[in-house]
MILO-968456 format. One record per residue (C-alpha): residue in one letter; x negated, y, z. Coordinates in steps of 0.2 Angstrom, whole numbers, plus 5000, padded with zeros to 4 digits. Example, Ala and Ser with C-alpha at 12.3 -4.5 7.8 and 13.67 -1.06 7.14 Angstrom:
BEGIN
A493849785039S493249955036
***
This chain:
BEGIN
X499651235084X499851235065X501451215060X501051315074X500151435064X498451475075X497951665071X496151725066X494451685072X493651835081X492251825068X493451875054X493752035063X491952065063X491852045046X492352195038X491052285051X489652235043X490352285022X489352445017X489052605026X491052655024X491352825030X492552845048X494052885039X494452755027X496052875017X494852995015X493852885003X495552864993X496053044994X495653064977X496852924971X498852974972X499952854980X500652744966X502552734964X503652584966X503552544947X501752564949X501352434963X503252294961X502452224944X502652084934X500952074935X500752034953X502451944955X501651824940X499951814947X501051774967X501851634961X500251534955X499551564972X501351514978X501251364973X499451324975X499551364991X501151294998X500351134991X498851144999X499851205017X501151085016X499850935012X498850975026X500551005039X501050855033X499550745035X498650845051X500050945060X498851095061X498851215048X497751355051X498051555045X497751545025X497951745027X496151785024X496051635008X497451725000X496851885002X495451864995X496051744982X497551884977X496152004973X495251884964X496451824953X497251984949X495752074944X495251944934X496851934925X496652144922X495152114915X495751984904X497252074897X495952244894X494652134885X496152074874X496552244869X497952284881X498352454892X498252404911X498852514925X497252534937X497252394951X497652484967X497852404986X499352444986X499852314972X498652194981X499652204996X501352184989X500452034979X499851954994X501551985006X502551864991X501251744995X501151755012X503051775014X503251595003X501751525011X502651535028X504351505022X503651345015X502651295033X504151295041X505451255028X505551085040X504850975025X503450905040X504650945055X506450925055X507150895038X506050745037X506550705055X508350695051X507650525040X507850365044X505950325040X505550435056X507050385065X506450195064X504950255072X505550305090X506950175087X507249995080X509250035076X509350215075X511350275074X511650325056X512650475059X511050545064X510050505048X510050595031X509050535019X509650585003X509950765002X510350874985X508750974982X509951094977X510651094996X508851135002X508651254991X510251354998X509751305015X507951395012X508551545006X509651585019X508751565033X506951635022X508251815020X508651795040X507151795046X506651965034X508252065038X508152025056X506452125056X506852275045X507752385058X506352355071X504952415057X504752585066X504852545084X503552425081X502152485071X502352685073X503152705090X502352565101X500752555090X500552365089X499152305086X499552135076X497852085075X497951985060X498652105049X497552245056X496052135047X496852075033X497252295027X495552315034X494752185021X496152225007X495452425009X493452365008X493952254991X494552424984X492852514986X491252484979X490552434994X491652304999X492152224981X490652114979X491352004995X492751914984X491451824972X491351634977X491551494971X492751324972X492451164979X493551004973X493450914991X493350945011X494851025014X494850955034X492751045033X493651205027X495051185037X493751165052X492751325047X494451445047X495151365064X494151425079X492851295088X494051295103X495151215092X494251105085X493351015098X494851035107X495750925095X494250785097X494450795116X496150745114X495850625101X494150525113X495750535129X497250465119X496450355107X494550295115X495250265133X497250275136X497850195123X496550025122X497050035140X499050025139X498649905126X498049765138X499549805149X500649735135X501849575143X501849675161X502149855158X503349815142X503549655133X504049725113X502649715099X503749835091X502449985084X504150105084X505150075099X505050185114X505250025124X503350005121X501550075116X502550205106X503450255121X502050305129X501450405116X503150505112X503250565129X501750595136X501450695121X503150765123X502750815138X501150895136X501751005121X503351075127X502651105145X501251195138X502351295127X503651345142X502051415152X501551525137X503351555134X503651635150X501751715152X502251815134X504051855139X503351945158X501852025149X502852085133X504452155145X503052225156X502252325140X503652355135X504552455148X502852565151X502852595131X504852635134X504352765148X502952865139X503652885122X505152945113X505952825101X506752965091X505253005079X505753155069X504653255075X503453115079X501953225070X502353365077X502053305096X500553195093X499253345086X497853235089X498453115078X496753075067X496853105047X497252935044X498552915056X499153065047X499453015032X500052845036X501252895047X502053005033X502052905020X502752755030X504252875036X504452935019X504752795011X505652695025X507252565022X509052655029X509252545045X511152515038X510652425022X509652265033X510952285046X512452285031X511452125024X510852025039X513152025044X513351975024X512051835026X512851785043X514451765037X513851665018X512751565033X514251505043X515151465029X513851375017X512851275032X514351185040X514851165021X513151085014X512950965035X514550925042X513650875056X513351075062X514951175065X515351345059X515351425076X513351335079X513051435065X513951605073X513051585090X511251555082X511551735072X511851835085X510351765098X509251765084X508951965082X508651965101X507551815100X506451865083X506252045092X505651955108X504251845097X503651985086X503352095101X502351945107X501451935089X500952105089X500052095108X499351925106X499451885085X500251725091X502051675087X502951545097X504451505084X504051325087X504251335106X505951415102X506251285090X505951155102X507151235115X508151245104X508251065097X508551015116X510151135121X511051105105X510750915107X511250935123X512751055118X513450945107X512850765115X514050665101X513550545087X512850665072X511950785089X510350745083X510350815065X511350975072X509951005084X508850985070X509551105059X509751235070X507951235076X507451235057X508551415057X507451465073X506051415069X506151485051X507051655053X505751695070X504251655062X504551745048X504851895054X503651895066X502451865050X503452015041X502852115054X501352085053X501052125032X502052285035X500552335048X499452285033X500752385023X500452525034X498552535035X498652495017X499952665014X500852545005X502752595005X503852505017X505052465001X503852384991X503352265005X505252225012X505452204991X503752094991X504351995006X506251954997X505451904981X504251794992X505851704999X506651674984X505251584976X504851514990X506551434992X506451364973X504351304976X504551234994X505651084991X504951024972X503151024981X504050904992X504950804979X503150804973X502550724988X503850624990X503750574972X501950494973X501950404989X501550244990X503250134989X502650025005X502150195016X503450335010X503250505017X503650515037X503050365040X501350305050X500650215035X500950365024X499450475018X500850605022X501450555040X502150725046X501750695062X502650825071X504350765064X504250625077X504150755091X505650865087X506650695083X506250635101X506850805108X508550795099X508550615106X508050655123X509450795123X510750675119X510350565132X509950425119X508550385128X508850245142X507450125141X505750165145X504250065149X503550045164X502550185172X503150295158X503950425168X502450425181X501250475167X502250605161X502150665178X500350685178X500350745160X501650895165X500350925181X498750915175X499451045160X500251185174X498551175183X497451185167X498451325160X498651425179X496651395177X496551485163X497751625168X496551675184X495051685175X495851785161X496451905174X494851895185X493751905168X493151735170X492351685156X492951495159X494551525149X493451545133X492851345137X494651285140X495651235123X497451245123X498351075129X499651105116X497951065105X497150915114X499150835114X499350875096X497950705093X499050605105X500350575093X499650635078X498050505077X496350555075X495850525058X495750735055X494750775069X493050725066X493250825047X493750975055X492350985069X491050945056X491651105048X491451215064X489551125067X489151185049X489751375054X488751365072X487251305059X487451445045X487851585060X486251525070X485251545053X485951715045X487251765056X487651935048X487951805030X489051685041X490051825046X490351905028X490651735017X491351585030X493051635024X492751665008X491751445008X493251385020X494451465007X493251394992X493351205001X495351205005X496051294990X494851234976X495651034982X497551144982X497151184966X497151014960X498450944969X499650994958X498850914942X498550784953X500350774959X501050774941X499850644935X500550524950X502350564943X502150524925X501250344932X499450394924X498150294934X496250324934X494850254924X494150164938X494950074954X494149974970X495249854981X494649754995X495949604997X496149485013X495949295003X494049295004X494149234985X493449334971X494649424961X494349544945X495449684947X495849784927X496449944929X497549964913X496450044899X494850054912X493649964922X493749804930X492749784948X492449614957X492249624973X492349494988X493449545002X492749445018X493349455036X494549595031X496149535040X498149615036X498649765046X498549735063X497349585063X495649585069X494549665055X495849775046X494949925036X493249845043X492249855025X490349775031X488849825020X488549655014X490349665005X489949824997X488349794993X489049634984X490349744973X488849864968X487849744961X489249614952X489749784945X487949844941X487549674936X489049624924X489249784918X490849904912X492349814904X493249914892X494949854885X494849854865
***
């Protein structure tokens, strides 16, 4: 999923095959350049050029979580944006007469690791999960009379801002102890980072630099999104969308007066029953199987890894001889320049106890000793997921948050149950997918020979302005939605449609839940079975080597439309048919510059969100509108200080009428030429 971060395409990694004619050891082209110090990669420079990217991109990820669900990995855009945006400021600051330290990719990658670090502490802050969950707007959605000591609408951004940083330096600290056990001693693979230092090393030769020249694109985000996420995904998410929206739903629709008797569109006492479960169901079954398929196969791993090698690594050199030259030279500078395990350990039992005394403080619906038990699982829990990470490159945070929203629910099963359940899977979800994430830029790191200070440095920074960025883009968002469709609800061009699953979660965890509609509970039934037989499919052919698997998308993907509409689906495919079209006519071209287009369609719309965003705010409208109204009469519409448009709205009914959003050509064609005809209007 996206929020439910999906990990890279397996063309990515082909990618960097196909730059230049490199040489088999990649530190002996570097050999010639000395390893920068701290001073010389931590710049002001880079921490500049990483909050400019911080923002555009937690604009552009938080837009699309919070209108789609599905966020793909925006590693590879910002990598290559990073070394874009840098080197162009160098070159600015030299033409200007000024005396720049030389651009190394070590300084890239302690650039990209604040971005990334914000970037994902931004994903899941909760702004599109469970902070906007805890709001009356999505509790009226599942409910007509939600209990009010389960609602929080109006929260001190100041709050969220402490909130954000505790839980960003939680899920940071809880990694550093485990930096050597995973990347030297077990030799994870984290296959995202792997490409991301493999790019970041080809940009930093001559024969890989030409690759970051693209251009921007002002629209498509959902096509761009589509070229990033793999096909699987894609056409998985139409499939899902054609099952929910083309045949089950129109069917449960006539069943309305015998299955359930509400027109309600947010009561789970009708339609919207239906859909809150059976996507419910779908989801978190599908994530308990890959829950426990990754737990067996990482214990597994893990206790033949724990037999072969010795974890005490002083002499780590010494017994592996046939270590190659760059494992060599990797390996001593990432054990030269390692954090003191006692310094994360010191700070991770300082934040702890600042945690259980500021959370209960800032939500007195959470209690202090909530707080103490979700500290001491979560080490054991973030090492668990980043093992997982590092065999698969995919993190299930979300299926612990999810757990966890249903067993503290559960735990606490009293008015105020739901927004503790919330807030204690926001701290799960955060603090496990960050580190996980951590993990994987310090393999980058690794590859990179950047020192392991700079990027645990990088990765702090990255939380603290991530903590500051993450909740003004929401007040942003929240800022220019429509007053009649505010963020979190259906209407909304910002639905956040995932915040309606983790609410119904905390709901069913209480045991809110006591009406259903009719035939409700059987359809989850057959939802929970079809998914433990479409995923026990997939597991025998992937141990057999059946290339089925590869044809069977992820249920947790087809669900996702189920809940979340459709409207994103149809964009996102026509991006994967224009990357099967561009590979079928020069594959070797798709292969090098897909990213580098699919970064150039989703980040050249980021980076006008934010002038966009501010324009909303100070109430600046455009030069030109177009409305289509329900009266059948003619109506001319002035923008203030622009252009007035007749049109005729016929057979266009109210929301929920027959017509609704039904434009016909002969309407339009109508507007187009009383415009063309009558001419522009300009006030004097």
């Amino acid at each position: 999923m996206i929020t439910e971060v999906a990990p890279l395409t397996g063309s990515l990694i082909a990618m960097d095959a196909t730059i230049g004619d490199s040489p088999t050891s990649v530190e002996a082209v570097f050999e010639k350049q000395p390893l920068p110090e701290f001073g010389e990669l931590v710049t002001l420079r880079s921490m500049a050029v990483s909050v400019v990217l911080s923002i555009v991109f937690c604009f552009v990820g938080m837009k699309i979580q919070m209108s789609a669900g599905i966020v793909p990995a925006l590693n590879m855009p910002a990598s290559i944006l990073s070394f874009f945006l840098l080197k162009w400021l160098i070159r600015l600051l030299q033409r200007c007469g000024f005396a720049m330290l030389p651009f190394t990719r070590q300084e890239n990658m302690f650039l990209l690791t604040c971005v990334i670090t914000c970037l994902n502490l931004s994903l899941t802050s909760g702004f599109a999960t469970n902070i906007i969950a805890m709001t009356s707007i999505v509790a009226r959605t599942l409910g007509d009379d939600p209990d009010p000591r389960d609602i929080m609408d109006h929260v001190p951004i100041g709050k969220w801002m402490v909130y954000l940083f505790l839980i960003g330096m939680t899920g940071v600290l809880s990694t550093v102890p485990f930096n050597q056990v995973m990347v030297i001693d077990y030799k994870l693979l984290f296959p995202t980072g792997t490409v991301i230092a493999q790019l970041i090393n080809s940009f930093h030769t001559p024969q890989g630099a030409y690759i970051a020249k693209f251009n921007f694109d002002f629209s498509a985000t959902y096509i761009g999104l589509g070229m990033i996420c793999p096909h699987i995904v894609n056409f998985g998410l139409l499939f899902g969308a054609i099952i929910s929206w083309g045949f089950l739903y129109p069917f449960l629709e006539t069943k309305r007066g015998q299955w359930y008797q509400t027109d309600s569109h947010t009561s789970l006492t009708g339609l919207n029953g239906y859909k809150v479960f059976i996507s419910v169901t779908l989801i978190v079954t599908d994530g308990m199987i890959n829950f426990l398929t990754l737990i067996t196969t990482a214990s597994i791993n893990f206790y033949r890894l724990r037999k072969e090698q010795d974890s005490g690594l002083t002499n780590y050199i010494k017994k592996h001889p046939s270590l190659n030259y760059d494992d060599r030279k990797r390996i001593e500078m990432f054990l030269a320049n390692q954090v003191p395990v006692s310094m994360p350990v010191a700070a991770y039992i300082i934040c702890a106890a600042i945690s259980t005394i500021a959370i209960p403080a800032m939500f007195s619906q959470i209690k202090f000793y909530h707080v103490v038990v979700l500290y001491i699982v979560i080490p054991v829990l973030g090492f668990c997921n980043t093992y997982a990470t590092g065999l698969t490159d995919w993190s299930v945070a979300p299926t612990y948050a999810k757990f966890s929203t249903f067993i503290f629910a559960a735990w606490i099963a009293k008015p105020g149950a739901v927004v503790a359940s919330l807030l204690a899977s926001g701290l799960i979800m955060a603090a496990l997918h960050i580190s996980s994430q951590a993990m994987q830029d310090l393999k980058s790191g690794h590859m990179t020979q950047t020192s392991p200070r700079a990027m645990v440095t990088g990765q702090l920074f990255g939380v603290a302005i991530g903590s500051i960025i993450s909740p003004c883009v929401f007040l942003a968002f929240q800022s220019t939605a429509k007053p009649n469709a505010p963020v979190g609800s259906k209407q909304s061009d910002y639905p956040c449609p995932l915040a309606g699953l983790y609410r119904a979660i905390g709901v069913i965890g209480t045991g809110g839940v006591k009406e259903l509609p009719k035939h409700c509970v059987k359809f989850c039934v057959v939802a929970f079975c079809m998914t433990v037989v479409i995923d026990a499919i997939v597991l025998i052919s992937q141990k057999r080597g059946w290339r089925i698997h590869s044809y069977i998308p992820s249920m947790t993907v087809i669900a996702l439309p189920f809940f979340a509409g459709s409207f994103f689906t149809i964009d996102m495919c026509i991006g994967s048919l224009l990357l099967l079209v561009w590979i079928r006519m020069n594959a070797k071209s798709a292969e090098m510059l897909s990213s580098s287009v699919a970064a150039g369609l989703i980040c050249g719309e980021g980076l006008f969100t934010l002038p966009s965003a501010l324009l909303n705010m100070f109430k600046v409208q455009p030069p030109m509108c177009m409305k289509f109204i329900s009266s059948g009469q003619e109506v001319e519409m002035r923008n203030q200080g622009g252009v007035g448009v007749w049109i005729r709205a016929m057979g266009v009914g109210e929301e929920g009428e027959p017509g609704y959003g039904a434009i016909s050509n002969r309407n339009v064609a109508v507007a187009a030429l009383r415009l063309s005809a009558r001419g522009r209007r300009r006030r004097c």
